[in-house]
C-alpha positions in Angstrom: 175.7 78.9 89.5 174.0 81.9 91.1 175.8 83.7 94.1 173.1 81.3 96.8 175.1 78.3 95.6 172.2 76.7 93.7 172.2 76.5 89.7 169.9 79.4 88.4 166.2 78.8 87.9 166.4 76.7 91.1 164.5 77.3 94.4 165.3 76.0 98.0 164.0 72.5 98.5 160.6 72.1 99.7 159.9 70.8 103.2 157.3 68.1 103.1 156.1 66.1 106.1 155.1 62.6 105.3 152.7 60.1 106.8 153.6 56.6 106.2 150.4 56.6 103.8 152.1 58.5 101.8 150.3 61.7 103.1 151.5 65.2 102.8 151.7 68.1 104.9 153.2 71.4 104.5 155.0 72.9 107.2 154.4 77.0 107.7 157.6 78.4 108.1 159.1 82.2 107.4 161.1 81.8 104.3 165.0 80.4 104.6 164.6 79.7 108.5 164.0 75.9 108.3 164.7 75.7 111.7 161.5 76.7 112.2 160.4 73.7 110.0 162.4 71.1 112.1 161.0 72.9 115.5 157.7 71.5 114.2 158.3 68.4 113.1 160.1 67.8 116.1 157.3 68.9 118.3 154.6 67.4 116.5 155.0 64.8 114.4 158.7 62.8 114.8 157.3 61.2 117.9 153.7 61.1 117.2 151.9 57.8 119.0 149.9 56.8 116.4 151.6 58.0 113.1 154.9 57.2 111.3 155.8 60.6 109.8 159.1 61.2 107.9 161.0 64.7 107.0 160.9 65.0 103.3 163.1 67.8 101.4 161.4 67.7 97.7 163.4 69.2 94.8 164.9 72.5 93.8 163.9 72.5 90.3 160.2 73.6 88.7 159.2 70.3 87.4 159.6 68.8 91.1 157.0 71.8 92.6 155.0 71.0 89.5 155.1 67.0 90.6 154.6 67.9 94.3 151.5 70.4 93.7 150.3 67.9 91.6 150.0 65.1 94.1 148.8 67.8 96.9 146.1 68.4 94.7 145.1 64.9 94.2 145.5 64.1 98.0 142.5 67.3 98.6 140.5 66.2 96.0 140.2 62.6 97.2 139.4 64.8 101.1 137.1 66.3 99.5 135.3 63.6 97.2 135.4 61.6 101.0 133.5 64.3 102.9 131.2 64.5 99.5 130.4 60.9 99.9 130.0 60.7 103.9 127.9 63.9 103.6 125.4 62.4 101.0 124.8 59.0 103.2 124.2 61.0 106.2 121.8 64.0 104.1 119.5 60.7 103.0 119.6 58.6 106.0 118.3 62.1 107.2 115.8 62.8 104.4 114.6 59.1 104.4 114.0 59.7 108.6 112.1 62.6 108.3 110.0 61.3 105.4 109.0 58.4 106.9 107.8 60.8 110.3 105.9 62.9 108.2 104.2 59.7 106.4 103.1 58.4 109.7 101.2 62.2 110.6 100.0 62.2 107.7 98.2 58.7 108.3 97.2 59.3 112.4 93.9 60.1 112.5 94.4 63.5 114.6 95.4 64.9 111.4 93.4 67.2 109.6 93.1 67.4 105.5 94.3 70.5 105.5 98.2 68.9 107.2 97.5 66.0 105.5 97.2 68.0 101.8 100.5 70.1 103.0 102.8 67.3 104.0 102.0 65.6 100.9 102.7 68.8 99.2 105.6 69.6 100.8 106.9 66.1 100.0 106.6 66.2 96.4 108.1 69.6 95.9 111.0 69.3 98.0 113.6 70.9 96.4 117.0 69.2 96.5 119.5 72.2 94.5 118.7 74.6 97.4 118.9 72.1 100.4 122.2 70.9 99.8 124.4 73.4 100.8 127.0 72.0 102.1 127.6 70.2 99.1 127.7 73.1 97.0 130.4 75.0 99.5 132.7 71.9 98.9 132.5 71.9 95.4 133.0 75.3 95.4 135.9 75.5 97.4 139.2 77.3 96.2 142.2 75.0 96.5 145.5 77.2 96.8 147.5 75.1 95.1 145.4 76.1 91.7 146.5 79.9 92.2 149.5 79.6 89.7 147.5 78.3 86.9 144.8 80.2 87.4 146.8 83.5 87.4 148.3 82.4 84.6 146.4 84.7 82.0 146.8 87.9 84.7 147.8 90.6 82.4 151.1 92.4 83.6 149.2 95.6 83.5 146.9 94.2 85.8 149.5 93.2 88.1 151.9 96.3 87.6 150.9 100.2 89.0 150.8 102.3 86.7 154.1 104.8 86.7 153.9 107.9 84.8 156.7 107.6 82.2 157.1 103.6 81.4 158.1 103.3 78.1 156.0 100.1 77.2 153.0 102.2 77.9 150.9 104.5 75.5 149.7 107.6 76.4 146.3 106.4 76.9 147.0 103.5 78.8 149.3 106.1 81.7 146.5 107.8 82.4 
């Protein structure tokens, strides 16, 4: 046992907030003050009217943060592949509408060849990789809760300044 009363290579239990769903939210509080946590669960979500949440205290040892990162990553991915999906039925519905408007100028008869020739252009060269954006900024977004493993192969030297005098270090690498 370490001096904090928990066995060594423990850490404080994680405060969780759970929807009924079995959705998960992290509270933001300073470290050690869980009053702070219950001030906001209180406040927002014990009496929410619409949602059942539930106070959740998730293990002290490594394999539990591992299991609770884990489904936290799941739950954004399935967010995200959601708002992927939505997005691409509204981005057609779109494309398909403005198609179809630009089919019927190119068929009124105040059109001239020259609009005609540059609708019909611009319709077969659309060019879907640099129109869809917002696609791209999802796909591309950073989840926090892959920091640890992708930090994994930091070197310590990267990490560490530099101190004149560390034994570990070679002459070249101190300077």
């Amino acid at each position: 046992m370490s001096k904090t009363g928990r066995a060594i290579g423990s850490v404080e239990p994680i405060i969780v907030f759970e929807r009924e769903d079995g959705y998960l939210v992290l509270p933001q509080y300073g470290a050690g003050m869980i009053e702070q946590a219950r001030h906001i669960f209180e406040a927002r979500y014990r009496n929410h009217p619409t949602e059942k949440w539930m106070w959740r205290e998730w293990g002290c040892r490594m394999e539990d943060v591992d299991r609770l990162q884990k489904k936290l990553t799941e739950q954004e991915y399935r967010k995200n592949q959601q708002m992927l999906e939505v997005h691409h039925e509204m981005r057609e519905a779109i494309r398909k509408r403005v198609a179809d408007d630009l089919r019927q100028v190119m068929i009124s008869s105040s059109t001239t060849p020259f609009e005609r020739d540059f609708v019909s252009i611009y319709l077969e060269l659309r060019d879907d990789a640099k129109r869809d954006k917002y696609r791209a900024s999802l796909e591309h977004h950073q989840f926090y809760l892959w920091a640890r493993e992708n930090d994994a192969n930091t070197k310590v030297e990267d990490r560490q300044i530099i101190q004149p005098g560390e034994f570990w270090r070679t002459a070249e690498q101190q300077r």
